[in-house]
N, C-alpha and C positions, 0 to 999 in steps of 0.2 A: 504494500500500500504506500502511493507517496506520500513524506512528511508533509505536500500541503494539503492533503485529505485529511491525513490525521488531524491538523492544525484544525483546521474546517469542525470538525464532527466533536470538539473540544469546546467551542467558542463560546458556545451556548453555557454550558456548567461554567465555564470560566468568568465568565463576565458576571454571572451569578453569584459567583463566590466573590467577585472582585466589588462589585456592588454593597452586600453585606459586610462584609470589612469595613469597605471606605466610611459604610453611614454609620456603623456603631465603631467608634475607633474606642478600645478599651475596653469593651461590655461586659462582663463579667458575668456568663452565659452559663447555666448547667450547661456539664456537657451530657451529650446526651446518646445511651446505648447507639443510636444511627450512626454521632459521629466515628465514635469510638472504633467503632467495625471498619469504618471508612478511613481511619487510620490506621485497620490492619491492613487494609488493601494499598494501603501508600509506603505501609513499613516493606510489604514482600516485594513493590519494585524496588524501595531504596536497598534492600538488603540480595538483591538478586544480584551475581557475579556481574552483570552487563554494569551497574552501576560502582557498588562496592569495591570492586577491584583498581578503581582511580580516586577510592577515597579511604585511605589508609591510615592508621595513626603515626605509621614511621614513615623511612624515607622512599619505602622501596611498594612499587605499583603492584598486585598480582595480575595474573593473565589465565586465560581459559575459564570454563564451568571449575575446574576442581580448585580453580583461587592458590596456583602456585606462585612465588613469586616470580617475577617478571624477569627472564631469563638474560644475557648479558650485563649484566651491574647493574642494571638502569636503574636512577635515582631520581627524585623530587628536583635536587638543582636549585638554583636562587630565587628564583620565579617561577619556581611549581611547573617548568617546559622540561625540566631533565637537564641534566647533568651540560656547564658550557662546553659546547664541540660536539656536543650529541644532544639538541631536543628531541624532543619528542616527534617533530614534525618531521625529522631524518627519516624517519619512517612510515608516522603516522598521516596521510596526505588526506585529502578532503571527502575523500571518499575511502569507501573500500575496496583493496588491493584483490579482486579474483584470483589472480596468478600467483602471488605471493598469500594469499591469506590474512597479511597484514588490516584488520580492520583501521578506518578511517574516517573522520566526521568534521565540520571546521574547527578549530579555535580548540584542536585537543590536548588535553596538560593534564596534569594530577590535579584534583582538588585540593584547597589553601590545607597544612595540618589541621587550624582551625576546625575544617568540615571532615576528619576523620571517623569513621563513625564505624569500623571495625568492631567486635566485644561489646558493643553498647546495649544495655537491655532496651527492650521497646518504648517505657517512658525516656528512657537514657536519649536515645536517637531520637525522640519528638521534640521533647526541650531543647535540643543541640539545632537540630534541623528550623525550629522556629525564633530560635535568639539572635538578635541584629547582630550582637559580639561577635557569634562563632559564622555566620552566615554568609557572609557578606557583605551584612548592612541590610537585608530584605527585610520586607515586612510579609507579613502571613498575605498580601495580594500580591507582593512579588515573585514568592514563592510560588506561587498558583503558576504566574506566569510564565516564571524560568522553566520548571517541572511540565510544563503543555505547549512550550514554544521553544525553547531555546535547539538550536541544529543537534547540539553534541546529545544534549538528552534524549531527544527522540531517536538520535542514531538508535537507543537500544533497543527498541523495536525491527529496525532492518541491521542487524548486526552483522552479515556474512557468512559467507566461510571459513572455516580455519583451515592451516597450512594441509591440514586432508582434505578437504576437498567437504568437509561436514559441515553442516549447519550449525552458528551458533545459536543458541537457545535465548531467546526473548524474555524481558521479566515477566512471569507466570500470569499478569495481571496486565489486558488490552491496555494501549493509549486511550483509549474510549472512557474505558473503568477508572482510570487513574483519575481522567477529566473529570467523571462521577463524583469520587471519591474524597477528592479535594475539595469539589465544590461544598459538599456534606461538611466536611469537616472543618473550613473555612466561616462558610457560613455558622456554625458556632462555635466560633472563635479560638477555631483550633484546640480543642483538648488533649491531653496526654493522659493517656494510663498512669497510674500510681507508681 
């Protein structure tokens, strides 16, 4: 499916969610079993290898389903591109490599340590995942947006091949659902698990 169908069939929950946020900036919402579910649906993308594996609490990226680490040295680097003299982009190009296996998406780097989210229990990773500190600077509409727009994210949905010739595996949860899910969970006000 192209990323701008995907983007498309998102818009709808997104702006939903991004709406709700904007008008109660603050709210202090039950949260509520709906969102709650909707943040397991958001934890199994961020914890699926396609994502996790460029969000590490050390230096070093993993690679594949089985989350080994990422073979040649390759490291984090001063700007999160890999190591000077070898970014990440040395390999990783804007797409993905058929003939090599090599997957590829724009603008692709490790995520800041900050957004390491490795070992983190499920409230662990929603707190991390929604604080401006470790985030970016997002706000819970940011987030919406980066997670249902941005190029590198949606890569995980058309991930490729690997150097076999095999499909890599999708997070277990559509672009669709996620759109869903978010918007759920957004709309009141982001809750975490205990």
């Amino acid at each position: 499916m192209p990323v701008r169908s995907c983007m498309m069939r998102i818009a709808g929950p997104l702006m939903a969610a991004t709406a709700v946020v904007t008008t109660v900036p603050g709210a202090a919402q039950q949260p509520t079993a709906e969102a709650l579910r909707a943040w397991g649906q958001i934890e199994q993308v961020l914890t699926s290898p396609r994502c996790i594996n460029c969000h590490p609490v050390s230096d070093r990226p993993a690679q594949t389903d089985d989350r080994h680490v990422h073979r040649m040295n390759i490291v984090r680097g001063p700007a999160d591109h890999g190591a000077p003299g070898l970014h990440c982009s040395a390999c990783h190009q804007q797409r993905n490599n058929n003939a090599s296996g090599v997957p590829g998406a724009p603008h692709w780097k490790l995520a800041p340590r900050s957004m390491g989210w490795v070992g983190l229990t499920s409230g662990a990773l929603c707190r991390s995942v929604k604080d401006p500190r470790a985030n970016g600077g997002r706000s819970v509409a940011d987030l919406v947006r980066h997670m249902t727009s941005d190029a590198l994210v949606l890569w995980a949905w058309q991930p490729g091949r690997n150097g076999r010739g095999e499909e890599r595996r999708p997070p277990p949860v559509s672009v669709e659902a996620l759109g869903q899910a978010l918007a759920v969970w957004a709309a009141a006000n982001a809750p975490c698990p205990d």
